[in-house]
C-alpha positions as CSV (number, residue, x, y, z in Angstrom):
1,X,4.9,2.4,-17.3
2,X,5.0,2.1,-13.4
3,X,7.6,-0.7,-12.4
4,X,7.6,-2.2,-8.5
5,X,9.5,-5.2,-7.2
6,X,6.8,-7.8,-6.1
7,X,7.1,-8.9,-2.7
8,X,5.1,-12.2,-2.4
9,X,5.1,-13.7,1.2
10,X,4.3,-17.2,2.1
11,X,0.7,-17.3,1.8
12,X,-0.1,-16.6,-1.7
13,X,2.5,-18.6,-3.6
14,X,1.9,-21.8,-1.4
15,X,-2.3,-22.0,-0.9
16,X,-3.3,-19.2,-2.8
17,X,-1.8,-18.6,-6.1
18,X,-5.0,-17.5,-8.6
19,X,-4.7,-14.2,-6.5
20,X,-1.0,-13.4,-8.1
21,X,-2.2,-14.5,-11.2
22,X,-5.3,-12.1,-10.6
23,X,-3.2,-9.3,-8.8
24,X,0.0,-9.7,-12.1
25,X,-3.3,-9.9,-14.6
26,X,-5.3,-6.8,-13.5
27,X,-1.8,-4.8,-13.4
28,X,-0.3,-5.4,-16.5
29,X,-3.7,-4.3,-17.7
30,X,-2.7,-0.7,-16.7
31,X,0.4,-0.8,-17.8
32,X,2.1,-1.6,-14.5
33,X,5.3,-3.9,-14.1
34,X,6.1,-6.1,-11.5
35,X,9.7,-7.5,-11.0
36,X,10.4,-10.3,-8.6
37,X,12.6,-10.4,-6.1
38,X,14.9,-13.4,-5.9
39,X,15.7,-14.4,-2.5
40,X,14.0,-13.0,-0.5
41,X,12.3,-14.8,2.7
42,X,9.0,-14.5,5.0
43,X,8.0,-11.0,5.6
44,X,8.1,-12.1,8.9
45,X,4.5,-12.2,10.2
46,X,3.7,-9.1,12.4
47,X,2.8,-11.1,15.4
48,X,6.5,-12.4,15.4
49,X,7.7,-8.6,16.5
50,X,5.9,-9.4,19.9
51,X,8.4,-13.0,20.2
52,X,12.0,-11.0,19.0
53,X,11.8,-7.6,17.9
54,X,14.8,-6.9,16.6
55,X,15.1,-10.8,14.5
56,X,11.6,-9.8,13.6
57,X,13.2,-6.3,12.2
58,X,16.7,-7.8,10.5
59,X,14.6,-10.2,8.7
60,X,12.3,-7.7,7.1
61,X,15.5,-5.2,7.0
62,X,17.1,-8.0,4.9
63,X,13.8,-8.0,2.2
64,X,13.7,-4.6,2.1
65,X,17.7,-4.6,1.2
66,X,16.8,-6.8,-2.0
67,X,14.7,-4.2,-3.0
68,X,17.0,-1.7,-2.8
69,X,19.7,-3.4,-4.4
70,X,17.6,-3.9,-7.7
71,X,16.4,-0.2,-7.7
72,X,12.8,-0.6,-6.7
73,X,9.9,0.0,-4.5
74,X,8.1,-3.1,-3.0
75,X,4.4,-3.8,-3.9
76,X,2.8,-5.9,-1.7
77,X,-0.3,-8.1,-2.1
78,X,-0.7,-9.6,1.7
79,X,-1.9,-6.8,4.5
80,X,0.8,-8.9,6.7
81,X,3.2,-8.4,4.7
82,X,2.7,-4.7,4.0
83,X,2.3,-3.5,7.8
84,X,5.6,-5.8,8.6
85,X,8.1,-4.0,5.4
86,X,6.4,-0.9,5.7
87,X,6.7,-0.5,9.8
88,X,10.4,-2.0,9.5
89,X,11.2,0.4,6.5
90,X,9.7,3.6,8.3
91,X,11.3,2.8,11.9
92,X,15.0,2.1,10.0
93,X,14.8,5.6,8.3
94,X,13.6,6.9,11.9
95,X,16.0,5.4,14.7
96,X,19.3,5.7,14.1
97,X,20.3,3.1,17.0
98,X,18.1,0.2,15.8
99,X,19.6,0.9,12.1
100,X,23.1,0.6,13.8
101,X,22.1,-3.2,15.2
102,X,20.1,-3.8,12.6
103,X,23.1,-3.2,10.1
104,X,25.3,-5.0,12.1
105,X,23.4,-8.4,11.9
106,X,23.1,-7.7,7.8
107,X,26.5,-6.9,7.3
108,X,26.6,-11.1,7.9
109,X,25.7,-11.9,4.5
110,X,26.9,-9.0,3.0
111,X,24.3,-6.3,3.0
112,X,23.8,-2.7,4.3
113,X,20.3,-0.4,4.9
114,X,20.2,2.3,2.9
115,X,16.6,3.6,3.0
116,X,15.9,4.9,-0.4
117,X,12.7,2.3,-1.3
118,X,9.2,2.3,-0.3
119,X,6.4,-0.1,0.4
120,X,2.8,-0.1,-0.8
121,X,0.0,-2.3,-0.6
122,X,-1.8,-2.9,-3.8
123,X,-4.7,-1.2,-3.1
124,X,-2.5,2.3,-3.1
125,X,-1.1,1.7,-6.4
126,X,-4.6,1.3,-7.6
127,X,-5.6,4.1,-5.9
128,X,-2.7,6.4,-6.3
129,X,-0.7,4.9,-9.3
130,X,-3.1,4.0,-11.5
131,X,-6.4,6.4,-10.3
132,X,-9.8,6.2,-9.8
133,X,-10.7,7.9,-12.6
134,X,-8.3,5.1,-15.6
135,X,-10.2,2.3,-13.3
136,X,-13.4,3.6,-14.0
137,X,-12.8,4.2,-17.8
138,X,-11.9,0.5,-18.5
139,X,-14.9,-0.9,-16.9
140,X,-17.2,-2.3,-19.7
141,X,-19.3,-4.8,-18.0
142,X,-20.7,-2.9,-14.8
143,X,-21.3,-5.7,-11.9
144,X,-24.9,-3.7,-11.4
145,X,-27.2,-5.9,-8.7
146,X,-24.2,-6.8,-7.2
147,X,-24.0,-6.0,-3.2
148,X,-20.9,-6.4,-1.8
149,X,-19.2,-6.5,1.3
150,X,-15.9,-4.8,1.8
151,X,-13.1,-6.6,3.9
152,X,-10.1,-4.7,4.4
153,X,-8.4,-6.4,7.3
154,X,-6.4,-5.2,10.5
155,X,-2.8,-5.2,8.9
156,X,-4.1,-2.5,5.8
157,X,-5.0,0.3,8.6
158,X,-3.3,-0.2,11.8
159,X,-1.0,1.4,12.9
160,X,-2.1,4.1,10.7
161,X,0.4,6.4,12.1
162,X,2.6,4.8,10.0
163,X,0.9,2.8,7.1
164,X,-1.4,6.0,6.2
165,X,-3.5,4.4,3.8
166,X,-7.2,5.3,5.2
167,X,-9.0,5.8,8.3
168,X,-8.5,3.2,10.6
169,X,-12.1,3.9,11.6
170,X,-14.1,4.6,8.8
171,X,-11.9,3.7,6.2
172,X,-13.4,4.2,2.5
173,X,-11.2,3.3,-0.5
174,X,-12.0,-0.5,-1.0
175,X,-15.8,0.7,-0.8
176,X,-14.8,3.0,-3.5
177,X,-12.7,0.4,-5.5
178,X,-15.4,-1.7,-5.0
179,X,-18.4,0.8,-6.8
180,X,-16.0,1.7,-9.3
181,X,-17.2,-1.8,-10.8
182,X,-20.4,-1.1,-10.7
183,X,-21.5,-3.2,-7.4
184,X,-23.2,-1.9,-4.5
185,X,-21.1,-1.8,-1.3
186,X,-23.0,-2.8,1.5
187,X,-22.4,-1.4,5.2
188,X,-23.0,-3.7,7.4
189,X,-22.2,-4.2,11.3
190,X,-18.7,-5.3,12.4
191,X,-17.3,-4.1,9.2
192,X,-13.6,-3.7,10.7
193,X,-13.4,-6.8,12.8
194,X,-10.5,-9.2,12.5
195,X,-11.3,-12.0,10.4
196,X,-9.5,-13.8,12.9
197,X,-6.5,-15.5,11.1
198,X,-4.1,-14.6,13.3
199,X,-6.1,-16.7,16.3
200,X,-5.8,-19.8,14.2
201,X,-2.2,-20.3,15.2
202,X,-3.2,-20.8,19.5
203,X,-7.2,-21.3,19.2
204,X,-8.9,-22.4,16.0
205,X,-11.9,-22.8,17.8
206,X,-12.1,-19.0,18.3
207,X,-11.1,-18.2,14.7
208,X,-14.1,-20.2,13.3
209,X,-16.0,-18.0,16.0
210,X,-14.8,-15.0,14.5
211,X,-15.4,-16.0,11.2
212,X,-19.2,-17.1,11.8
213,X,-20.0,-13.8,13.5
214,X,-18.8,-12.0,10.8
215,X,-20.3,-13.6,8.0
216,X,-23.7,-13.8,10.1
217,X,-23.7,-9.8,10.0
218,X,-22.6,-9.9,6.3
219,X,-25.7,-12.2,5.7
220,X,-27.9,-9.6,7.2
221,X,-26.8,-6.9,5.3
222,X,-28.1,-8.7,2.6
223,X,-24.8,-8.7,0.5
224,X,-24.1,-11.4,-2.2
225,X,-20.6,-11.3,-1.6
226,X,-18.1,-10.2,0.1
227,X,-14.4,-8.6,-1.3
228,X,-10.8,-8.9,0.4
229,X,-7.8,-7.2,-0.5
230,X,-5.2,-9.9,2.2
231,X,-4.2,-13.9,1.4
232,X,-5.0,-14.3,4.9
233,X,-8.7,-12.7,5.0
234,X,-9.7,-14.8,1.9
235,X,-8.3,-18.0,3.8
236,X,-10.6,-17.2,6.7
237,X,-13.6,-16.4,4.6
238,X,-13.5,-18.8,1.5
239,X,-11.7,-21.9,3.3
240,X,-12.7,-21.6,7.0
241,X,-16.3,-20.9,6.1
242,X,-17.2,-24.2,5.0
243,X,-16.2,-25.3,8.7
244,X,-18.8,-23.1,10.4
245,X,-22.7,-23.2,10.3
246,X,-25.0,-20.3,11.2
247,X,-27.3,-20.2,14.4
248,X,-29.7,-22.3,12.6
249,X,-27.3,-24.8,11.8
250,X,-27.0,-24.0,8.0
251,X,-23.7,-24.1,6.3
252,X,-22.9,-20.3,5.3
253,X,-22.4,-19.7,1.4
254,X,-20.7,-16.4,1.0
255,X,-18.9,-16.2,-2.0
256,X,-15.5,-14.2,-1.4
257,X,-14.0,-12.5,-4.4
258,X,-10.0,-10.9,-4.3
259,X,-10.5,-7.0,-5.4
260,X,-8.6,-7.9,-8.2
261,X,-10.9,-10.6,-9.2
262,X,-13.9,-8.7,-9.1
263,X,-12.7,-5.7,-11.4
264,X,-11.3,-8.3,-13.9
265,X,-14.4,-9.3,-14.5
266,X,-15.9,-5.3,-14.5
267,X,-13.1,-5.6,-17.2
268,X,-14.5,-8.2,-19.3
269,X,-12.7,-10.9,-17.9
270,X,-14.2,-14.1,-17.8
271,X,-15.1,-16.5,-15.2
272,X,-13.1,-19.4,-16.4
273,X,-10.2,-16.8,-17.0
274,X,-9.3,-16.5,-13.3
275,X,-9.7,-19.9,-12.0
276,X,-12.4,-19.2,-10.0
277,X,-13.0,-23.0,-9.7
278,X,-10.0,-22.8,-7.0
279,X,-12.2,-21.5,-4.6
280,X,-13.5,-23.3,-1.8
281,X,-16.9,-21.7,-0.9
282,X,-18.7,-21.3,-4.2
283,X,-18.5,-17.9,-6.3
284,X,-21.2,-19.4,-9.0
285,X,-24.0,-17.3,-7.5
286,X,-21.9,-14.1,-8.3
287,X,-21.2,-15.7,-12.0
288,X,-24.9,-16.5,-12.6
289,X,-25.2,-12.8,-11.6
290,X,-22.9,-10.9,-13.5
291,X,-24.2,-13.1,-16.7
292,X,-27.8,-12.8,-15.9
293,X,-28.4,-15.5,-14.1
294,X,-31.1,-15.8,-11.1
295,X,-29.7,-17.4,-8.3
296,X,-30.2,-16.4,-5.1
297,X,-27.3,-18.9,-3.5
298,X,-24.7,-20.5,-4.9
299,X,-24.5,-24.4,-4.7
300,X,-21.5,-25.5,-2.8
301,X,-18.3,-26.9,-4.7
């Protein structure tokens, strides 16, 4: 059995929580254990590097120390979260001059980098823990007719000099987590923009932007859904979406499904298993489709 300490973050405790109960279901189904990690505090969020590097670095230095101290490396379920402990982690083990500051400010409450954990996202362990091959095996209700589009959000892929888990460009490993359940995934223009979560803290008017164009392209492709792998991303998509109407004026209803949603279900899962009812943008058209059903679009909740 695989063991990692789970690193939480803000997000998907406090507005999002069926995607732990998703992520810790769909897990323990392969046998892998997650620990949590008392005390620990936000990540922080990457865009706080740009305000105070090196507070930005001794806080994420100080999460990264829990882990440590337990025995552990981190899995994380937020693409925030991951780019921020990963880039901290990888730059501490690299420069021995920030480590020195950064030690000094954690030898304040009693605690001292040592380097010996690492950070993944979730999508890695599935990948390269678990395997393509086990995921496929467990599948016994293929989600055939289904076309999907994949999400996987700025923080998974950039700076892939140091998170190395796909190409930033054409990346291809949520497409191929995604078919492992049977769906179709659909390419479709703009497939790596920013879902724009990161504007809603200065401009909210230009998140919703971002969020309409995106979905207007996703539309086009014909998809029925789309699939995210970040708290963040399914904020934009599933909550800010009912906000924004399309160029015709028509309310958008995509339904958005977490990864580890979607293969549940492949699993056997059922709906009313996952609390599907606690999303905001309908998922009923991709229910009525996995059991049969024929509708095209899914009445909003």
């Amino acid at each position: 059995m695989s063991e990692y300490a789970l690193f939480l973050g803000c997000m998907t405790p406090i507005r999002l929580p069926y995607m732990e109960s998703s992520a810790r279901t769909l897990l323990g189904k392969f046998g892998v254990d997650l620990v949590d990690i008392p005390g620990t505090g936000c990540c922080p969020d990457p865009s706080l590097r740009s305000v105070d590097q090196l507070t930005w670095t001794s806080l994420a230095a100080r999460n990264l120390v829990i882990a440590e101290e337990i025995g552990l490396d981190i899995i994380t379920l937020c693409n925030g979260c991951f780019e921020t402990l990963k880039t901290v982690n990888v730059s501490l083990k690299n420069d021995d001059k920030l480590r020195a500051l950064v030690d000094k400010r954690l030898a304040r409450v009693g605690k001292e980098f040592r380097g010996d954990t690492e950070v993944y996202h979730l999508v890695e362990v599935l990948n390269n823990d678990i395997g393509l091959e086990k995921i496929s095996d467990a599948v016994v209700r293929p989600l055939k007719g289904l076309r999907v589009a994949a999400h996987y959000g700025c923080h998974l892929l950039r700076p892939n000099s140091i998170l190395d888990v796909d190409d930033p460009v054409r990346p291809v490993l949520l497409d191929r987590l995604i078919e492992l359940t049977g769906a179709t995934s659909v390419p479709y223009y703009k497939k790596n923009m920013c879902c724009g979560a990161g504007t809603n803290l200065f401009d909210s008017d230009t998140a919703k932007e971002l969020v309409k164009y995106k979905l207007g392209w996703v539309k086009r492709a014909g998809a029925n859904c789309m699939s995210v792998v970040c708290p963040f991303c399914m904020f934009q998509y599933d909550v800010v979406q009912r906000l924004v109407r399309d160029e015709l004026g028509d309310r958008f209803i995509t339904p958005v499904l977490y990864y580890p949603e979607m293969l549940l279900l492949a699993l056997g899962s059922e709906p009313e298993e996952l609390a599907l009812d606690m999303h905001r943008t309908s998922v009923q058209g991709v229910i009525d489709s996995i059991q049969g059903g024929h509708s095209d679009a899914p009445g909003d909740q």
